[in-house]
C-alpha positions in Angstrom: 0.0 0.0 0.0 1.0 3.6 -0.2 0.4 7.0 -2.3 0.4 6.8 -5.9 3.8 7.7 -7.5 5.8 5.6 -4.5 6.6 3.1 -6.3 4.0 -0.1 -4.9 3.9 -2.0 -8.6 7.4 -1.5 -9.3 9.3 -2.6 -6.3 5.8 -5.5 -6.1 6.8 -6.5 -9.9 10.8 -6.5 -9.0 10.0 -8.1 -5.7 7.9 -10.9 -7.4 10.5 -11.4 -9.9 13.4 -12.0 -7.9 11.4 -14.5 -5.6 9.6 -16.9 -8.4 6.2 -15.4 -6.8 3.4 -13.8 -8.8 2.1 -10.4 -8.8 -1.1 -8.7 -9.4 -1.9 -5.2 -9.8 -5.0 -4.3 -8.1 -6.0 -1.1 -10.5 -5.2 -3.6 -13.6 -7.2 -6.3 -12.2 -9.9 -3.5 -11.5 -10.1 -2.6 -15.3 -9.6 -6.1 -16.4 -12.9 -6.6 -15.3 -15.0 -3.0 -15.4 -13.3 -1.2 -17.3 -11.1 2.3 -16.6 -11.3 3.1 -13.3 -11.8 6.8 -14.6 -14.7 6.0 -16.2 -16.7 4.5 -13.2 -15.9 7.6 -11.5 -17.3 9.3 -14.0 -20.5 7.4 -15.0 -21.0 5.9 -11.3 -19.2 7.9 -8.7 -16.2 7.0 -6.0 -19.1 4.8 -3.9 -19.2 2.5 -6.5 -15.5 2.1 -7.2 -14.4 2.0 -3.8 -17.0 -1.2 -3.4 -15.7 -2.6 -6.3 -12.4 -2.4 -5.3 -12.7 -3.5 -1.7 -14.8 -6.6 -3.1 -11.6 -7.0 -5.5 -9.3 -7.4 -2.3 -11.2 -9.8 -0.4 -11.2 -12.2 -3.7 -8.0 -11.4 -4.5 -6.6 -12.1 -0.9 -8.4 -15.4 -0.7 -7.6 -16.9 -3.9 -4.2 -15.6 -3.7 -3.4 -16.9 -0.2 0.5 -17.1 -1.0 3.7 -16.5 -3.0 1.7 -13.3 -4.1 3.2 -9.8 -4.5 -0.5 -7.7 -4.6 0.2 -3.6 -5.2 -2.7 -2.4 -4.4 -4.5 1.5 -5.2 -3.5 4.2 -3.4 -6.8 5.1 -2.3 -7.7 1.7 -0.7 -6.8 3.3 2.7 -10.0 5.7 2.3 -12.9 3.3 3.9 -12.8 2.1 7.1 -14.3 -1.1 5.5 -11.1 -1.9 3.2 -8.5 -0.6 6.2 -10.3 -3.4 8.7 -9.0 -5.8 5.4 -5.4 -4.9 5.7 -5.6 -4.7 9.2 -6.6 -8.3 8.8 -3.9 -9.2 6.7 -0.2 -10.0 7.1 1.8 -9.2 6.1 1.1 -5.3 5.0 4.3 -3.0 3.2 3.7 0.4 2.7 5.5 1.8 0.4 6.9 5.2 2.1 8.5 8.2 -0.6 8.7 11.6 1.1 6.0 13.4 -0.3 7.6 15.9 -2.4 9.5 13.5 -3.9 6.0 12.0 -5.0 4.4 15.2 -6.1 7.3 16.1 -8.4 6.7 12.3 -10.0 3.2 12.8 -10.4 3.6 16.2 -11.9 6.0 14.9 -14.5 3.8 11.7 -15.5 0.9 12.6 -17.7 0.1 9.0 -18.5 -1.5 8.8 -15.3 -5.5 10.4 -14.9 -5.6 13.2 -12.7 -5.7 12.4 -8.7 -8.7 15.2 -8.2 -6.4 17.2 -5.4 -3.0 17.7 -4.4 -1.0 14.9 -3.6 0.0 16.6 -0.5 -3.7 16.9 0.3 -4.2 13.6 0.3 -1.8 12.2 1.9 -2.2 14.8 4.6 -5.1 12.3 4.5 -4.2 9.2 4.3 -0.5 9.0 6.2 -2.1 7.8 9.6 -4.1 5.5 7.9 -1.4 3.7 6.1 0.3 3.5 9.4 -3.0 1.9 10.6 -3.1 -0.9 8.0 0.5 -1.6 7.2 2.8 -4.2 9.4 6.1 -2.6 7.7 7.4 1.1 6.1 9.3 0.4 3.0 11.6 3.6 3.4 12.9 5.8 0.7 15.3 8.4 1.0 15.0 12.0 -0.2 15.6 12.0 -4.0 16.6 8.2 -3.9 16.0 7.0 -7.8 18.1 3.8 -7.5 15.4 1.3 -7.9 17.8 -1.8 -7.7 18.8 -1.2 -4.0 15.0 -0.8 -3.3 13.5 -3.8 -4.7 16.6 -5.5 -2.5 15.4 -4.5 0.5 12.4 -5.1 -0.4 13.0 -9.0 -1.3 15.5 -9.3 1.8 12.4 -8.2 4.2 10.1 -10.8 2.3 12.4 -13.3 2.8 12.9 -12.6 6.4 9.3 -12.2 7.4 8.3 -15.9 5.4 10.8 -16.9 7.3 12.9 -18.3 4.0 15.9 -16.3 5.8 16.2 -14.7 9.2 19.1 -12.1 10.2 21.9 -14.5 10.8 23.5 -15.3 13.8 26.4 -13.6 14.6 29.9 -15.1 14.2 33.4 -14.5 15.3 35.1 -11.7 14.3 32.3 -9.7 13.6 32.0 -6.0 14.3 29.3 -3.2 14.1 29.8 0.5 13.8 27.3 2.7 15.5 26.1 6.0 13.7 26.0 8.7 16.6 25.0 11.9 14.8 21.8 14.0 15.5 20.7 14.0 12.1 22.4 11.4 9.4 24.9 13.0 6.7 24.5 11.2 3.7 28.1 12.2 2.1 29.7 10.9 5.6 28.3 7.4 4.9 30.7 6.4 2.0 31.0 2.7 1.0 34.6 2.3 2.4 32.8 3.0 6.2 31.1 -0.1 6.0 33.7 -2.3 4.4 35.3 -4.3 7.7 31.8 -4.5 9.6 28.5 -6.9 9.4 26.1 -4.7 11.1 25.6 -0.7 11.7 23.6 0.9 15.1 21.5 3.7 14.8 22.0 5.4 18.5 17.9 6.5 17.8 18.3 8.2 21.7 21.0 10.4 20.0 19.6 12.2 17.4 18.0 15.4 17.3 14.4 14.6 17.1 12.2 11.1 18.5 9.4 12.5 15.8 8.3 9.1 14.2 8.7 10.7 10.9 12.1 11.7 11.6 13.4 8.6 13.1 11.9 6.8 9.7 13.8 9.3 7.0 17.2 8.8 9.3 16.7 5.3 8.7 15.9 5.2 5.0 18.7 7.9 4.5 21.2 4.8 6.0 19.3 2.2 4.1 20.1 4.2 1.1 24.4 3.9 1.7 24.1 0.6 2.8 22.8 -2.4 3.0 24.0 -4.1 6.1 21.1 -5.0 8.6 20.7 -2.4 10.9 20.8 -2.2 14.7 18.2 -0.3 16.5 19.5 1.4 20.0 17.5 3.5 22.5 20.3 4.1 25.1 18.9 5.8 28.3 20.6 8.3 30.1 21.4 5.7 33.6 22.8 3.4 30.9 25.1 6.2 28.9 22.9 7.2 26.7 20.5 10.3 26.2 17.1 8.5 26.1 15.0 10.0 29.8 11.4 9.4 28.6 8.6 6.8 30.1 8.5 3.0 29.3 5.7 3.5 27.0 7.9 6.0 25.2 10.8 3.3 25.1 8.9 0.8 23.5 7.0 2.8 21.2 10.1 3.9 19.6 11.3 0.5 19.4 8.3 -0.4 17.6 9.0 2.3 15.2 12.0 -0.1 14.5 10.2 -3.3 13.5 7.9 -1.3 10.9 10.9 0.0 9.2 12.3 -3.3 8.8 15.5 -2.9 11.4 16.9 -6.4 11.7 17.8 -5.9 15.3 16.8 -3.8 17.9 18.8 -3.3 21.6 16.7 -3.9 24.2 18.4 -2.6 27.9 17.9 -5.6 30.1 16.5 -3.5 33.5 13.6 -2.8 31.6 12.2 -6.6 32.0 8.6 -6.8 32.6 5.4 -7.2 30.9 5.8 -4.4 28.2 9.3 -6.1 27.4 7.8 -9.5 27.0 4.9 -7.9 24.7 7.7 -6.1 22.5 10.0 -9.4 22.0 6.8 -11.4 21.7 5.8 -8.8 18.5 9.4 -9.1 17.0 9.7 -12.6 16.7 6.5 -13.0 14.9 8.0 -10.5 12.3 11.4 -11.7 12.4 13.6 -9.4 14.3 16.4 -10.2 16.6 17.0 -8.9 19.7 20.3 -8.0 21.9 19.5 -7.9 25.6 22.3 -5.5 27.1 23.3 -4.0 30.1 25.9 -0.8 30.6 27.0 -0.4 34.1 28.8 3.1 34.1 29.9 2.5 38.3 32.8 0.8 39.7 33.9 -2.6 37.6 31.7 -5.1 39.2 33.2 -8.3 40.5 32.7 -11.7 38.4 29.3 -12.9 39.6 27.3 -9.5 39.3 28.8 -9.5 35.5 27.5 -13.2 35.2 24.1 -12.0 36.9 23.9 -9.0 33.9 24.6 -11.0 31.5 21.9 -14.0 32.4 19.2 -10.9 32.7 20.0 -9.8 29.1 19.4 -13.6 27.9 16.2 -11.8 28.3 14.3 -15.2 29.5 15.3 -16.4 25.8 14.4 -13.4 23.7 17.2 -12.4 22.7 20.0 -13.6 20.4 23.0 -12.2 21.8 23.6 -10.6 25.2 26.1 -7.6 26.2 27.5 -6.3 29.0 29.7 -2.7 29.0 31.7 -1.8 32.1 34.0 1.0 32.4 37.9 0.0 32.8 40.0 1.6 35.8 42.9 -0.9 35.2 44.0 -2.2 32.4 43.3 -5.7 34.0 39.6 -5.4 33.9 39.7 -5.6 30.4 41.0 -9.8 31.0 38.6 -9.7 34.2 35.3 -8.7 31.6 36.0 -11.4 29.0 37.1 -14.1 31.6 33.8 -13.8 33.6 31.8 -13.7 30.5 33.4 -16.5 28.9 32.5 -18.9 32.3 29.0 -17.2 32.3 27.5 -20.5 30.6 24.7 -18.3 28.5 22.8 -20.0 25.9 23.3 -17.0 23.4 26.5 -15.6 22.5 27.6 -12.5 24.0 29.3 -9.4 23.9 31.6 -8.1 26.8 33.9 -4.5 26.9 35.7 -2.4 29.5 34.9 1.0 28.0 38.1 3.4 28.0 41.5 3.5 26.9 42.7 0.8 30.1 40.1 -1.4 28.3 41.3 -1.6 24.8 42.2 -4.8 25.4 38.8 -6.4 25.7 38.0 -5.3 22.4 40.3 -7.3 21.0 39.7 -10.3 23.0 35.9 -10.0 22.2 35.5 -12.0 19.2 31.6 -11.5 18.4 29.8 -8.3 16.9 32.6 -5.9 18.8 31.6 -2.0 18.5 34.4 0.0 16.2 35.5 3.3 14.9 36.3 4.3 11.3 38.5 6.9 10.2 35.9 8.5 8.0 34.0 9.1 11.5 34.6 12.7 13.3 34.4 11.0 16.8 34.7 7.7 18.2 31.2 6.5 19.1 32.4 5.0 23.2 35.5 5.8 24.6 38.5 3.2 23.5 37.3 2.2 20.2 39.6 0.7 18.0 38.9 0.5 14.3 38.2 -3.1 13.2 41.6 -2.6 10.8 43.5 -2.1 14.1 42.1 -4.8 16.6 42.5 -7.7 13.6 46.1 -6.7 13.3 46.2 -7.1 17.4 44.6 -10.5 16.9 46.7 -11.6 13.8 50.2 -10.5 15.9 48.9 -12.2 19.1 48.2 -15.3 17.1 44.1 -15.5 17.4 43.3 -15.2 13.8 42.4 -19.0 12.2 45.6 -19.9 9.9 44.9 -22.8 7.6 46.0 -23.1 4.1 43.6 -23.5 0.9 44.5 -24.2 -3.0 43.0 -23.5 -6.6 43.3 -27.6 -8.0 43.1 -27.6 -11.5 44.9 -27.5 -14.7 45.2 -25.3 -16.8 45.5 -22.7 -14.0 47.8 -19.9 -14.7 45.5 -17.2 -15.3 43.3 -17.1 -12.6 42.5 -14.5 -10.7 41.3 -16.7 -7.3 44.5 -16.1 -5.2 43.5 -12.3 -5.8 39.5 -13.2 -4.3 40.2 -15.2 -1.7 43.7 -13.8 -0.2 41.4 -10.6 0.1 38.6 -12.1 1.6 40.5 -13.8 4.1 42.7 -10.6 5.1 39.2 -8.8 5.1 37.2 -11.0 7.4 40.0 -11.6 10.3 41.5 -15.0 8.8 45.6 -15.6 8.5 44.5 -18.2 6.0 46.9 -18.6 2.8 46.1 -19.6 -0.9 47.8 -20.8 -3.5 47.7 -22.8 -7.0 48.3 -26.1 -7.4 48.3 -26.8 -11.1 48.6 -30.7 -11.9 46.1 -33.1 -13.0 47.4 -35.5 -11.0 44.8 -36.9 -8.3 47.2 -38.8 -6.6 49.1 -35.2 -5.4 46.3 -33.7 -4.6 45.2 -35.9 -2.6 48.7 -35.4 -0.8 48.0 -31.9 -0.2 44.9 -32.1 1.4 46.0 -34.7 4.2 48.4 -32.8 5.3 47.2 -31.3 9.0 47.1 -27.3 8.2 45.0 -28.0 5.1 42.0 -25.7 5.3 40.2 -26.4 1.7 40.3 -25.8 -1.8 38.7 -24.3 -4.8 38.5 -26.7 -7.6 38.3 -26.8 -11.5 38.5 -29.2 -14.3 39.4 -31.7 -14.2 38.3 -32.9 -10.9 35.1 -31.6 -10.1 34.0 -35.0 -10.2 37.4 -36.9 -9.7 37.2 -36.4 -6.1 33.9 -37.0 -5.5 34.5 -40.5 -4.0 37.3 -38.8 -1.6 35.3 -36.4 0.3 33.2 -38.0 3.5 30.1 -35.8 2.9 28.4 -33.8 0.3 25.9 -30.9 0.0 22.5 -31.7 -1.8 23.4 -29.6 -4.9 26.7 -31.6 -5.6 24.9 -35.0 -5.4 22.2 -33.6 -7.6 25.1 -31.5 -9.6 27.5 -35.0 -9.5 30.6 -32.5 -9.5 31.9 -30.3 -6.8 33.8 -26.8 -7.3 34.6 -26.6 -3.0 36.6 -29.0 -0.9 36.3 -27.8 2.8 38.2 -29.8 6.0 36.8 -30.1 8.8 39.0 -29.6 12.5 38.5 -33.5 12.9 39.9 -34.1 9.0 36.2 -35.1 7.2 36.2 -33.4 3.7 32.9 -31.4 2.9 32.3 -31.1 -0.5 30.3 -28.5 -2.3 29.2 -26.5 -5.2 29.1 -22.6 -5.4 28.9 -22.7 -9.7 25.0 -23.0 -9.5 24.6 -20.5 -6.5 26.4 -18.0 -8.8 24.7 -18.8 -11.7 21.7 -18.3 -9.6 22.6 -14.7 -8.3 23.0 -13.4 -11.6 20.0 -14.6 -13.8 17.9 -14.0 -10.9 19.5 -9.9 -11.4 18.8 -10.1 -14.5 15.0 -11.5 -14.3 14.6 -8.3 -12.1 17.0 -5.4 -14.7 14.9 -7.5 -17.7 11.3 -6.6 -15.7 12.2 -3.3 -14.7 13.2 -2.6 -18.8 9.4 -3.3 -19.3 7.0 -1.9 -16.5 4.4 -2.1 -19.0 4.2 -5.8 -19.5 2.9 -8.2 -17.1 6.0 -10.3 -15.7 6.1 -14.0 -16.4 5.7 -16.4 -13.4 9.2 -18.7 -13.4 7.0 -21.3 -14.1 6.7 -19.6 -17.6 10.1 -19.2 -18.1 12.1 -21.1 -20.5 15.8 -21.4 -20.1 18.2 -23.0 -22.5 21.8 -24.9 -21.4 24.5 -25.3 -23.5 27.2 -27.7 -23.1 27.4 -30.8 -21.0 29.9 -31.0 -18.6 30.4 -30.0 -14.5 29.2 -26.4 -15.2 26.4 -27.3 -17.6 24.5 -29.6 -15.1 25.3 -26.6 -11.9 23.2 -24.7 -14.8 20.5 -26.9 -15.0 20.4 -27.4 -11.5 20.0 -23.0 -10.8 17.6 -23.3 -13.1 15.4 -26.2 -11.6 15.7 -24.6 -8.0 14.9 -21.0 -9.7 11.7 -22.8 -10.8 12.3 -22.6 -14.8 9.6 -24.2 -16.1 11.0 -25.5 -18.9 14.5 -26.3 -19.1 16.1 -26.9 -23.0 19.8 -28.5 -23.2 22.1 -28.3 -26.3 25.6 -29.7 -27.0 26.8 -30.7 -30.2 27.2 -34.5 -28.4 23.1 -34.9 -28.5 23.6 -38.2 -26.3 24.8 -36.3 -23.6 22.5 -33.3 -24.1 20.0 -35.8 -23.4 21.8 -37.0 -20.6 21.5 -34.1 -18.4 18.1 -33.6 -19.5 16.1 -36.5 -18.2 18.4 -35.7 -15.0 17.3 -32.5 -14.6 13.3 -32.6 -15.8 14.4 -30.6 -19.2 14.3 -31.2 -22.8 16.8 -32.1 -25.5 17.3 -29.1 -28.1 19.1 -29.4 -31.5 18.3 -26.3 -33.0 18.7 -23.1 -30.6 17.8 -20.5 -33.0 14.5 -22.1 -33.7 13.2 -21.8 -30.0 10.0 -19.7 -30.1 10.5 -18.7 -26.5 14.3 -18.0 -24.1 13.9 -16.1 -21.2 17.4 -17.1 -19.9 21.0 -18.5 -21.7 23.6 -19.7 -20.0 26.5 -20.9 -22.2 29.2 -23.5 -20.8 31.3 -23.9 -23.3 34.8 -22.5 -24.0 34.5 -18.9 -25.8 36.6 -20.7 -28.2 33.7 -23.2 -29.4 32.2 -20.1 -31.2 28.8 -21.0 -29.8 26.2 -17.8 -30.4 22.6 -17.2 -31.4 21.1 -14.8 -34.4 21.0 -11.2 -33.9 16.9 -11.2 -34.8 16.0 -14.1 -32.0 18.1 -12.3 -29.3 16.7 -9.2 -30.2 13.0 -10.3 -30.4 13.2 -12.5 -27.4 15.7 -10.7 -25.7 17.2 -13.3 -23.2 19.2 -13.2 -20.3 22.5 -14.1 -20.9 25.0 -15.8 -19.1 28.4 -16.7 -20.4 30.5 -19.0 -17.8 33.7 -18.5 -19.9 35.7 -15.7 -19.0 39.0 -16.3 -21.2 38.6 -14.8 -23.9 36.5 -12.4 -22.1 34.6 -11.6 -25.8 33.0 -14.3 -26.6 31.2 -14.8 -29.5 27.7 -15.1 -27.7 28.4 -12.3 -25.3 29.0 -10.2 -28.6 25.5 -10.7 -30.2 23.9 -10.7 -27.1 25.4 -7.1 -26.4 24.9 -6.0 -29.6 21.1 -7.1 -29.8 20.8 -5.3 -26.3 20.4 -8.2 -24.1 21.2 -8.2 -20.6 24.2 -10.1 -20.2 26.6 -11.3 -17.8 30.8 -12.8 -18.1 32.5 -15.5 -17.0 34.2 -13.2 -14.3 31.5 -12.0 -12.6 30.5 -15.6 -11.7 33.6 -16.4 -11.0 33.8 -13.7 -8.2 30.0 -14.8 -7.2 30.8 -18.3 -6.8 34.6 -17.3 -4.9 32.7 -14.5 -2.6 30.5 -18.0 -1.6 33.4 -20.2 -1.2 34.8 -17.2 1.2 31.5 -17.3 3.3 31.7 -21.1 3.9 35.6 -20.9 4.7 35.6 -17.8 6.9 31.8 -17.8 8.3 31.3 -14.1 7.2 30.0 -12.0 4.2 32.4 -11.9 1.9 34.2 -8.7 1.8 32.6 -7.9 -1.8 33.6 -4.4 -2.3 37.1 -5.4 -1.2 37.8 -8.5 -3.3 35.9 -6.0 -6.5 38.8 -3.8 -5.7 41.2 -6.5 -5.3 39.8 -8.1 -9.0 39.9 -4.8 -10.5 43.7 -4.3 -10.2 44.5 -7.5 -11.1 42.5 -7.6 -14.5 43.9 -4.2 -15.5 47.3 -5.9 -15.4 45.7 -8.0 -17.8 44.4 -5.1 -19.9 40.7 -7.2 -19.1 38.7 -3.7 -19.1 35.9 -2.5 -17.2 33.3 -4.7 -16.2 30.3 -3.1 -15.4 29.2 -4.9 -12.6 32.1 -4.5 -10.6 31.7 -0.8 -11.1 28.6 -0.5 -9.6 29.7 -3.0 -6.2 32.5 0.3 -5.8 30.2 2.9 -6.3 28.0 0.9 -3.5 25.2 1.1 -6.1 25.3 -3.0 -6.0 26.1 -4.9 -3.1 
């Protein structure tokens, strides 16, 4: 829901895209069946239509019960009737655009019929009763016009609140920043500030107005700069923070951080009771996680009264994490916070600092979501901080870091880029890990390597993606679908893990390009996935992880060429699909993902791509031109290159063999240099991830 002009059927149509889900326009279903909506206003009056429509949403709701986008008018709001609907319903987005960002929309678009007042009328209107009807605020910053960061946070909070993907537990060496200004500067918040953390805090106590309506643009105005979840804090003034209002104050405002789709809010552990239990009650059912913390600014209490804290801010299970902050006198509390914490036996993991500059210590020794300073901030947020640059080169010299070593097996091997990927991933995310190439074909010595003690894991290539299949000790579901593996990982008691990142990758990109391919046509209605039709080419490792993206996408019909039609059909009756020997005669391709080498000269005519206009994926990255990225580009297709899944599929491999995000923006720099040395060019992709326009 939300005004016209804030963009409900674009991000609902991008949104329903990306997840395989259908969409439905309410205004188009409207005229599908009476007619233009202008012309019942005329003929019949706003009674009539406003029935109509609200006998439209109660259909449309129950024979569309899930796996539905529905954008609905922006006038539903305006009977009581309709609003008890959505309030009915869950869950409800609104669709939130500062207003005069909507009226200079509106004023420009005169495809649209005439709304009968000012925009600002009505939603002088209608604001309170979106807030009525609607679960979450779907935030957009002042003049924010990219749509592609939108519709992401827009499929992230579906995701989370269907519960396909919560905010994820945190790990070691992970770090927040906290954002501690009375009203956010968007030209502080460059990309580089977020590059070495996994969360950023809001301090909501410290800013310069509790208005709802304020809070909510600070917090789009982040979301715009970044995309990390975000940590909602209320600190009150007896805990160090600025915050002196009622309970019922505290908790409203915490509220105000589950509508706008904050991952985690901090909840200050005194405050148990009743209204706390109500609050994490209402964020669980909407998927929020909670930190249950406790600041004591007094003397450095002894062992037990830290244990005691942190049990309280367990939060009697609420919560996902617990923290305690004392303030250091002696440099020896900073031992005397993490000891007592670490023998606390909580059922969550926790957080535990000796603010100061005596307690620097304990920030290094804290190994799970530790506060941190950047340079690009004017002040340290708490007294002591330590950039997350500085206490990972404390823990690397002190020997805390993980140190294992991991290998590129493959032959030919010379070329590639992976060292550059994953020796900046690990230096990014707190690991001494090293990498290196081993280029052989020789099973026997790579099976040497990898018993050897300090082996950590190994990216792998032809040709034994599926020669070590019967060495490994256990396998993901993908590689015994796939019946190759591209990711060795070893275990601390010696098992190998094997795995396959190819189809994940693949999966990322067409998936992007489903989404850039809609948003090209916001006229047309987009396709379900089950009317999709994607086309393979090749037969080997990376031609069945294709097949595989495409089955778990949803594809609903799946064709498979290779010159070698015995093997085409192969892969086809493993996969559901169907053998194709003539590409260019396909009446239908949605998606194309070539795996075979550039050098096999494999394209498709200029008119097909251009009248069906496909996505295109090409899985060969040397030569980087290849003959069916050529057409495809020329015939204006979306298309993607071999390297961009080859950092997709390394930046996965990084997150299973350091436990954290990849460092994407990092490793994109990292690539960058090294294919200039290569005179590679630009990609265009990789442009956007350092602009922090694509994350």
């Amino acid at each position: 829901i939300g005004m016209r002009g804030a963009g409900k059927t674009h991000l609902g149509k991008a949104a329903a895209v990306s997840l395989g889900w259908h969409f439905l326009d309410m205004d188009s279903v409207y005229e599908a069946r009476f007619g233009k909506i202008m012309q019942t206003v005329e003929a019949d009056g706003w009674p009539v239509f406003r029935r109509r429509e609200l006998e439209l949403l109660k259909e449309t709701l129950a024979s569309h019960a899930a796996h539905t986008v529905i954008a609905c008018g922006g006038g539903i709001v305006e009977t009581a009737e309709a609003r008890a609907v959505l309030v009915a319903h869950w869950p409800v987005v609104q669709a939130v655009k500062p207003i005069e960002d909507v009226e200079e929309y509106l004023n420009a678009d005169s495809s649209r019929p005439a709304l009968g007042e000012p925009p600002r009328d009505a939603y002088a209107r209608r604001a309170a009763w979106y807030d009525e009807c609607a679960d979450f605020d779907l935030l957009a910053a002042p003049g924010e016009a990219d749509w592609g960061a939108q519709e992401r946070r827009f499929v992230r909070l579906l995701r989370r609140v269907q519960a396909a993907e919560g905010a994820k537990a945190p790990h070691e060496h992970s770090f927040f920043i906290s954002l501690t200004f009375p009203a956010i500067d968007r030209d502080l918040l460059q990309p580089e500030l977020f590059d070495d953390v996994d969360m950023v805090e809001l301090r909501v106590d410290l800013l310069a107005s509790l208005d709802t309506n304020f809070i909510r643009r600070q917090i789009a105005l982040v979301r715009q700069r970044c995309e990390l979840p975000l940590l909602f804090t209320v600190r009150s003034a007896k805990q160090g923070g600025k915050f002196d209002g009622p309970a019922t104050t505290y908790f409203e405002l915490c509220q105000v951080a589950v509508r706008s789709c904050c991952e985690w809010v901090d909840l200050e552990a005194d405050r148990d009771g009743t209204a706390m239990q109500e609050f994490c009650e209402h964020a669980r059912k909407n998927r929020v996680q909670i930190i249950g913390s406790h600041h004591e600014l007094g003397a450095m209490p002894d062992t037990s009264e830290i244990q005691e804290a942190l049990h309280r801010c367990e939060l009697q299970g609420a919560a996902a994490l617990a923290k305690f902050v004392g303030v250091a006198s002696d440099p020896l509390h900073a031992l005397h916070v993490n000891t007592a914490a670490s023998a606390a036996q909580l059922s969550i993991p926790h957080v535990a600092l000796a603010m100061g500059h005596l307690g620097r210590m304990s920030r290094v020794l804290n190994l799970i979501m530790t506060p941190v300073t950047h340079h690009l901030l004017p002040v340290p947020a708490a007294p002591g901080q330590l950039s997350a640059h500085e206490i990972l080169s404390a823990r690397l010299n002190f020997g805390y870091l993980p140190s294992r070593h991991f290998f590129l097996f493959g032959t030919p091997i010379e070329h590639s880029p992976s060292p550059v990927i994953h020796g900046t991933g690990f230096s990014a995310n707190g690991c001494a890990h090293t990498y290196s190439k081993l280029d052989t074909d020789s099973v026997q010595k790579v099976l040497e390597v990898v018993q050897k003690p300090n082996f950590g894991g190994a990216s792998v290539t032809i040709p034994f993606k599926e020669l070590l299949m019967p060495h490994v000790h256990t396998v993901s579901a993908a590689v015994t679908a796939i019946g190759a593996l591209n990711t060795l990982t070893k275990s601390t008691d010696g098992k190998l893990a094997g795995d396959n990142t190819d189809w994940q990758a693949i999966r990322i990109l067409l998936g992007r390009g489903l989404a850039a391919r809609a948003a090209r046509r916001p006229s047309q209605r987009a396709p379900g996935r089950a009317d999709l039709h994607g086309l393979v080419v090749g037969a080997g490792g990376t031609a069945r992880a294709a097949c595989y993206a495409l089955e778990q996408m949803g594809v609903g019909v799946i064709h498979v060429y290779n010159r070698t039609t015995e093997k085409a059909a192969a892969i086809a009756a493993a996969f559901g699909g169907r053998v194709c020997e003539s590409p260019g005669a396909l009446p239908q391709l949605d998606l194309v993902v070539s795996c075979v080498p550039g050098a096999a000269g494999f394209t498709l005519c200029d008119a097909q791509l251009r009248e069906q206009q496909p996505v295109v994926l090409d899985a060969a990255y040397i030569p980087r031109e290849t003959p069916l990225l050529t057409s495809a580009r020329n015939a204006s297709c979306i298309a993607f290159e071999g390297v961009e899944m080859l950092f997709e599929q390394g930046c996965l491999q990084c997150q299973i063999w350091t436990k954290r995000a990849a460092p994407r923006r990092k490793i994109v720099q990292a690539l960058v240099v090294c294919l200039q040395s290569k005179d590679f060019g630009d990609v265009s992709s990789f442009t956007e991830i350092l602009a922090g326009r694509l994350q």
